[in-house]
C-alpha positions as CSV (number, residue, x, y, z in Angstrom):
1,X,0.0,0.0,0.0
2,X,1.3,3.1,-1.1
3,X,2.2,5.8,1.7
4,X,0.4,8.5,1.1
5,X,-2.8,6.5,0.2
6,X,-5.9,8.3,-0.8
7,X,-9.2,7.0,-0.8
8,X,-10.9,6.9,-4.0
9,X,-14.1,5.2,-2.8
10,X,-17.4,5.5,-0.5
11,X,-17.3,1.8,0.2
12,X,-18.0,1.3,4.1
13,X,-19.0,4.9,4.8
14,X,-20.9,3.7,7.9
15,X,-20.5,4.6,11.0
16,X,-19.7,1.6,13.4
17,X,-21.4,2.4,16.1
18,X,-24.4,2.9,13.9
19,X,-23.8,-0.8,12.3
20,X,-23.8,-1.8,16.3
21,X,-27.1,-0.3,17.1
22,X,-28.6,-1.4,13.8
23,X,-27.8,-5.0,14.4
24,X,-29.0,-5.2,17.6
25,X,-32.2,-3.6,16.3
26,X,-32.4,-6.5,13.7
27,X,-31.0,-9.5,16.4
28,X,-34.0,-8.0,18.9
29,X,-36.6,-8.0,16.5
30,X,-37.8,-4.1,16.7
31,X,-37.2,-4.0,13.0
32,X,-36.1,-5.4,10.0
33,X,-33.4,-5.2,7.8
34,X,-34.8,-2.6,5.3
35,X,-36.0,-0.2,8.3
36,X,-33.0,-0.2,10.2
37,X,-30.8,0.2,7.5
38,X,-32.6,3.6,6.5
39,X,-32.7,4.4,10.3
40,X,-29.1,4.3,11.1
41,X,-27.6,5.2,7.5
42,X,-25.9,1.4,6.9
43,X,-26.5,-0.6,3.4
44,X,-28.8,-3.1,3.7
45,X,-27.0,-5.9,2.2
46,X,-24.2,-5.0,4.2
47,X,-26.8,-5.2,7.3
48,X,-27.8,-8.8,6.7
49,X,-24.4,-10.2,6.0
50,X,-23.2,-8.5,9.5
51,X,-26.1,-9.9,11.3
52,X,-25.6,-13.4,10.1
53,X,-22.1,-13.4,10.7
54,X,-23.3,-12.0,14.3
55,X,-25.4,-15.0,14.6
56,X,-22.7,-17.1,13.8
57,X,-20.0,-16.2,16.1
58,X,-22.2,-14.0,18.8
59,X,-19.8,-11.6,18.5
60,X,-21.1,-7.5,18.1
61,X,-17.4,-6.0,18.3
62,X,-16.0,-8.6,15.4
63,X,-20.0,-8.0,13.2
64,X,-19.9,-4.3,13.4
65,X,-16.2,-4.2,12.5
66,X,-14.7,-2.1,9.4
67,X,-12.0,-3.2,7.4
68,X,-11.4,-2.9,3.8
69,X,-8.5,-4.8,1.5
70,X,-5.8,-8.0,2.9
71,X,-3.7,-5.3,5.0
72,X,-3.8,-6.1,8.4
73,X,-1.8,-4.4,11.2
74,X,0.3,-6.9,12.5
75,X,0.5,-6.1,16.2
76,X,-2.9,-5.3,18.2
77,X,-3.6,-1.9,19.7
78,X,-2.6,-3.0,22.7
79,X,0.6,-4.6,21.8
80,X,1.3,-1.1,19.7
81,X,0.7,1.2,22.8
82,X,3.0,-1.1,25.1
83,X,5.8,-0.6,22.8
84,X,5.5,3.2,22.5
85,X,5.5,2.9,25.9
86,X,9.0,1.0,26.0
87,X,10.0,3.8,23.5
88,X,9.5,6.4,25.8
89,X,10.7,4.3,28.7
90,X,13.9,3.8,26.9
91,X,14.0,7.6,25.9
92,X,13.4,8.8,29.7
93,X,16.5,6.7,30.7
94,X,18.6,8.3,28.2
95,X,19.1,5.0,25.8
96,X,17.7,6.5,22.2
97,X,16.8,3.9,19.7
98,X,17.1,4.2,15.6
99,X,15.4,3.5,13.1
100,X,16.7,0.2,12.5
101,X,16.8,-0.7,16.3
102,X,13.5,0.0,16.5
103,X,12.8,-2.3,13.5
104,X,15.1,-5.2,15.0
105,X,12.7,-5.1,18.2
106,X,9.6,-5.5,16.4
107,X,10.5,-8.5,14.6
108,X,12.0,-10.3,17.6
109,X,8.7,-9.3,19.2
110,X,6.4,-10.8,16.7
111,X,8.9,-13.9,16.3
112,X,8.9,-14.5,20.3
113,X,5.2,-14.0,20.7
114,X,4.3,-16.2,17.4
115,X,2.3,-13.7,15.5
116,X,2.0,-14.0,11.9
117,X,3.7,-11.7,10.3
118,X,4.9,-10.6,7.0
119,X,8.5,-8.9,7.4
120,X,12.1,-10.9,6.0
121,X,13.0,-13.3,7.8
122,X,16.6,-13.6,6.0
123,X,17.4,-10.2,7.8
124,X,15.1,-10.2,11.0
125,X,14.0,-7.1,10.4
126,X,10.5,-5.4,9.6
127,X,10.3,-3.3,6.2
128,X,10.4,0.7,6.0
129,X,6.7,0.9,5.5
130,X,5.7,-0.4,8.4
131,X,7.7,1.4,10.6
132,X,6.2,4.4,8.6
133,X,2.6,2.9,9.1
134,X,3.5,2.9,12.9
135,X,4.9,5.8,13.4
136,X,2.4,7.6,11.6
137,X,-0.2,5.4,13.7
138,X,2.0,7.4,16.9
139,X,2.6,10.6,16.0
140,X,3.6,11.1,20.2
141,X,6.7,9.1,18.6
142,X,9.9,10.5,17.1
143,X,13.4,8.0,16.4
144,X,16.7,9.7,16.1
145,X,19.6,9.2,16.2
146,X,20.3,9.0,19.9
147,X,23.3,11.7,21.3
148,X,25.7,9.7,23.6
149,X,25.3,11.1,27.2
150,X,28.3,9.9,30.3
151,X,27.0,8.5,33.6
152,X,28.4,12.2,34.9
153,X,26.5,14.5,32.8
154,X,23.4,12.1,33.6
155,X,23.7,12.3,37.3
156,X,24.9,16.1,37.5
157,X,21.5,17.0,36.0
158,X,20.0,17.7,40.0
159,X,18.3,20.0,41.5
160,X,21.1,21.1,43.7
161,X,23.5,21.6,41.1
162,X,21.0,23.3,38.4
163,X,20.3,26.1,41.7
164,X,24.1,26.1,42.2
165,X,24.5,27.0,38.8
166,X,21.8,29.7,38.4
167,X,22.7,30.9,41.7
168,X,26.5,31.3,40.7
169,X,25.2,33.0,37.1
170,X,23.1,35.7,38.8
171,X,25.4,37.0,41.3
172,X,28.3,37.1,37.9
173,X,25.7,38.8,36.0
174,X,25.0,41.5,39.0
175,X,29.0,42.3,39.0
176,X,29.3,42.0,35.4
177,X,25.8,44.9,35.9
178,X,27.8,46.8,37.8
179,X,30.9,47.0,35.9
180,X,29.6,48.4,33.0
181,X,27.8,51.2,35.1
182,X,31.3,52.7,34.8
183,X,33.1,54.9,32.7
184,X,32.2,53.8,29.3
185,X,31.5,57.3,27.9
């Protein structure tokens, strides 16, 4: 699928929730399918085939669901927001990952957990795409090439030291006032 994809169709212009209330309309048998579909904006046909797959697997989350062509995201929601989480774990500590770090950790993370998946499996690594996909799915999200920061620098970032600092920066500012108070006609 191309990056910047535009839609160029008005297939499945529903509204899910209104698929959701329609079904139960139809399951509960306040109306039928023509009626509900006018009543909550949903095709008809569409309507029947959701309802008999709801009948089927008693499932109104999975009936009322959206999803057009064979691209699937590979990781759940779930599983996404746990590892933008990590991300900003990892980023908090001061341990940046790059692109292609970030890449490696997905596919060890859909090899260890089993999920089917379609990335190379000669490289062990996912494809550019889909770390645009995701990233663009998380726009909280932004890889760089992580700056090197010592231990030092890390632990001299304190409170006491950032006052010690501003305190020694004032009072050399105040002289530095002073001083050019003088003759400097």
């Amino acid at each position: 699928m191309p990056r910047n994809y535009k839609r160029c169709t008005n297939r499945q212009s529903w509204i899910e929730e209104a698929m959701k209330k329609a079904i139960s309309e139809v399951i509960e048998g306040r109306s039928g399918y023509r009626l509900a579909s006018r009543q909550f904006a949903v095709p008809q046909s569409t309507l029947e085939d959701r309802v008999k797959e709801y009948r089927i697997n008693n499932d109104l989350e999975q009936a009322s669901k959206k999803g057009l062509g064979r691209f699937k995201t590979i990781f759940t929601d779930e599983q996404e927001d746990i590892k933008c989480q990590h991300i900003k774990d990892l980023e908090a500590q001061l341990f940046g990952l790059t692109y292609t770090d970030f890449r490696k950790l997905a596919f060890e993370l859909a090899e260890k957990n089993a999920i089917d998946h379609s990335f190379n499996k000669d490289t062990k690594i996912t494809g550019m795409e889909w770390l645009y996909g995701f990233l663009r799915r998380h726009p909280e999200l932004s890889l760089r090439l992580p700056k090197p920061t010592c231990f030092a620098r890390t632990m001299g970032f304190n409170r006491v030291n950032v006052s010690k600092c501003a305190f020694i920066a004032q009072r050399f500012m105040a002289i530095r006032k002073e001083a050019m108070l003088g003759f400097n006609a």
